[in-house]
N, CA, C and O atoms as a GROMACS GRO file, in nm:
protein
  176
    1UNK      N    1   8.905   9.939   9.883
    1UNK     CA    2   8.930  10.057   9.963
    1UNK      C    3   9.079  10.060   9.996
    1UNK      O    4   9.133   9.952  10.019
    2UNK      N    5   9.169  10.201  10.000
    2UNK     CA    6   9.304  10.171  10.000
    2UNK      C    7   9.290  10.316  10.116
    2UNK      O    8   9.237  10.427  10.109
    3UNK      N    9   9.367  10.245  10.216
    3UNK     CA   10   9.399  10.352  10.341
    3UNK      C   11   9.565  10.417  10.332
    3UNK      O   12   9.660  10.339  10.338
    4UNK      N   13   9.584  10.547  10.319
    4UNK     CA   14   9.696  10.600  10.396
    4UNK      C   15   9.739  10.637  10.516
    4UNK      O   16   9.712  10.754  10.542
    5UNK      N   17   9.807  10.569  10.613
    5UNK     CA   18   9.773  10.602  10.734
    5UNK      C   19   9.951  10.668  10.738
    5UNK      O   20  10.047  10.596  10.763
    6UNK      N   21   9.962  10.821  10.708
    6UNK     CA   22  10.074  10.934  10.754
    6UNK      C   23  10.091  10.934  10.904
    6UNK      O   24   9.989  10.936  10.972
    7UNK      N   25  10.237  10.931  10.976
    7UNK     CA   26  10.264  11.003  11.093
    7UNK      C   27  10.352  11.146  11.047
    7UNK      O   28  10.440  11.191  11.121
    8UNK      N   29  10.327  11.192  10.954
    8UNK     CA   30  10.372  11.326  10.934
    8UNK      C   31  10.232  11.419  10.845
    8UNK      O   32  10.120  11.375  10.820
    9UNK      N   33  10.279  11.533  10.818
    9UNK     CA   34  10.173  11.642  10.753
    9UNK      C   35  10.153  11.595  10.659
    9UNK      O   36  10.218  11.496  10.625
   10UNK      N   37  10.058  11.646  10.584
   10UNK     CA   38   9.983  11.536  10.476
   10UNK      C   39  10.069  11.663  10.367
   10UNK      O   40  10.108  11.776  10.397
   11UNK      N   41  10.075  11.611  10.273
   11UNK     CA   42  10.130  11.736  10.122
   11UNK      C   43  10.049  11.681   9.999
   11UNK      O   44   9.999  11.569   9.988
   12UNK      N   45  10.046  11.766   9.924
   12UNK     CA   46   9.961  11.756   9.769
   12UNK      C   47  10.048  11.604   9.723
   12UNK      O   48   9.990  11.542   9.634
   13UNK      N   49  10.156  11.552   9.765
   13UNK     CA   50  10.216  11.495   9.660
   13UNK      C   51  10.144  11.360   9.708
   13UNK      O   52  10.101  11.272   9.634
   14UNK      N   53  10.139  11.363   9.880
   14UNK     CA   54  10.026  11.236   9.888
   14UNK      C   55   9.892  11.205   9.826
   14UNK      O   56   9.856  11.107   9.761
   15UNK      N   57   9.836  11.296   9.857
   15UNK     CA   58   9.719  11.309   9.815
   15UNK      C   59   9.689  11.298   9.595
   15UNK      O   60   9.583  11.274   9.538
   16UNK      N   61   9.837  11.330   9.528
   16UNK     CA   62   9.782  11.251   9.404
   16UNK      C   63   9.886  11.074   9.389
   16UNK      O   64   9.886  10.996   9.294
   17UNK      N   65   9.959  11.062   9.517
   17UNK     CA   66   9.957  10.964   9.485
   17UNK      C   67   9.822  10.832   9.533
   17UNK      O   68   9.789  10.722   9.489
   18UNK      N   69   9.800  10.875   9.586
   18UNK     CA   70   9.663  10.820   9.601
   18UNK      C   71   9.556  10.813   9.524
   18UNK      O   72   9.485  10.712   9.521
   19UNK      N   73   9.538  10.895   9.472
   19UNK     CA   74   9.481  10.957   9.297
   19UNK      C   75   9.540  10.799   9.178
   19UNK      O   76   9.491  10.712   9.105
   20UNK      N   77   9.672  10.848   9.227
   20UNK     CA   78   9.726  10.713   9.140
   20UNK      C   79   9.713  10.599   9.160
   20UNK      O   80   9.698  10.535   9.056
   21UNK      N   81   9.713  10.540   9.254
   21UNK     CA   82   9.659  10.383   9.285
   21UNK      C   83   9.522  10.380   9.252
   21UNK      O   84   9.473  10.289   9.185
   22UNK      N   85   9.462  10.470   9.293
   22UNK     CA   86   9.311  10.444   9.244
   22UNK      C   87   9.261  10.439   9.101
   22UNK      O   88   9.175  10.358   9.066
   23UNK      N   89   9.315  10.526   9.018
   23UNK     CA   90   9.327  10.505   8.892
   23UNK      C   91   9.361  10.403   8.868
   23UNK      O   92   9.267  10.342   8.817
   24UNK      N   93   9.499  10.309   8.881
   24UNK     CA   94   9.539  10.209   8.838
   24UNK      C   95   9.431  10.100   8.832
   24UNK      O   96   9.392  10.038   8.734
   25UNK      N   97   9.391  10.093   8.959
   25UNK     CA   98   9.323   9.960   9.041
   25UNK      C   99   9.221  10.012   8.960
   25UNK      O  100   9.213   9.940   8.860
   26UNK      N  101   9.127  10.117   8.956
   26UNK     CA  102   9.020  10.110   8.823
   26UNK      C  103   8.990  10.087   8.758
   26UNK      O  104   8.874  10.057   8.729
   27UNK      N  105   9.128  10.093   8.670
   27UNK     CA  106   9.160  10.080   8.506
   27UNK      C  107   9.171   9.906   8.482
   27UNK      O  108   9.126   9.838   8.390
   28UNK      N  109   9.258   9.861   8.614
   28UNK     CA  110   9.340   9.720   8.592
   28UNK      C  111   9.295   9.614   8.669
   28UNK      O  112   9.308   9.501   8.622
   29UNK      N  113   9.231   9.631   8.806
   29UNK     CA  114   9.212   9.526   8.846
   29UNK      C  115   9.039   9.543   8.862
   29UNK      O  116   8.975   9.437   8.865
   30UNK      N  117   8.984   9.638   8.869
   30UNK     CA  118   8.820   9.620   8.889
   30UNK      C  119   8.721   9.526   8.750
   30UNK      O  120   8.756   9.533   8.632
   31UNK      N  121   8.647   9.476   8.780
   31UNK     CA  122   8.585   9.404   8.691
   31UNK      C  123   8.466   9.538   8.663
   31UNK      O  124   8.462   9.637   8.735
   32UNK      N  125   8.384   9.518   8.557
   32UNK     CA  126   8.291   9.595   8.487
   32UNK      C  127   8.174   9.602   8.598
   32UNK      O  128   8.099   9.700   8.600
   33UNK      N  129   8.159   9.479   8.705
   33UNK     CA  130   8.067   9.510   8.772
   33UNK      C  131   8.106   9.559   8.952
   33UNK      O  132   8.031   9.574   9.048
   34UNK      N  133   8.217   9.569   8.940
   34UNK     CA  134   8.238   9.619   9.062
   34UNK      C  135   8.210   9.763   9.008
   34UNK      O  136   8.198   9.807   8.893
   35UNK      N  137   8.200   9.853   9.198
   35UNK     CA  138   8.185   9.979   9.202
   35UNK      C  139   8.359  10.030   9.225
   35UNK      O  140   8.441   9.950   9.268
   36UNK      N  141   8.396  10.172   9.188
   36UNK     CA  142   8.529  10.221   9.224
   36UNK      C  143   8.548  10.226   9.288
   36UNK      O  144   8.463  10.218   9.377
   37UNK      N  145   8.699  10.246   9.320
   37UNK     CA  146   8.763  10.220   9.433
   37UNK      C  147   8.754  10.361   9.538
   37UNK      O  148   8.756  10.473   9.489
   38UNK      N  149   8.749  10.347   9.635
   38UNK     CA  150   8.727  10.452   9.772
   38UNK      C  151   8.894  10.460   9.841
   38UNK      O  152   8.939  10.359   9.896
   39UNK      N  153   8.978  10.584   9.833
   39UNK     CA  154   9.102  10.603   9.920
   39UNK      C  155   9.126  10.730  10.045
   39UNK      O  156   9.153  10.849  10.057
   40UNK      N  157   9.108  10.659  10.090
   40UNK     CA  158   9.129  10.759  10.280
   40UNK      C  159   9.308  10.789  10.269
   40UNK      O  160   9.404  10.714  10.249
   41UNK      N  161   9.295  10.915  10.289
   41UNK     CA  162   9.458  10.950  10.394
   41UNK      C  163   9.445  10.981  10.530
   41UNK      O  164   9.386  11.084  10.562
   42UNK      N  165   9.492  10.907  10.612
   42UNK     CA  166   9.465  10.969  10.745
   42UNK      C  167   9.572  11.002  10.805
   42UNK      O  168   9.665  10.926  10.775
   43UNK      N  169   9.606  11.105  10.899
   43UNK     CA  170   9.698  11.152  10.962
   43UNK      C  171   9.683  11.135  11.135
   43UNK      O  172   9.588  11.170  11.205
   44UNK      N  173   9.803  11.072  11.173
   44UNK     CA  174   9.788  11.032  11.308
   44UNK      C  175   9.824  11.129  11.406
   44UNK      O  176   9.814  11.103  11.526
   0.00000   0.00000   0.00000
């Protein structure tokens, strides 16, 4: 699970970089029997 925790407005550009770590970590670090990865942005 990978958290964004923003103290400013959230923008599209966060939201695919987050897209991107999760992809990565999918592709590269999950084994065949883990489940995918889950990413929160939260804004404070």
């Amino acid at each position: 699970m990978f958290i964004d925790l923003k103290t400013r407005r959230t923008n599209p550009g966060d939201i695919g970089n987050m897209n991107m770590y999760l992809n990565y970590f999918a592709n590269e670090e999950n084994s065949e029997t883990e489940s995918l990865p889950v990413g929160i942005v939260l804004r404070t």
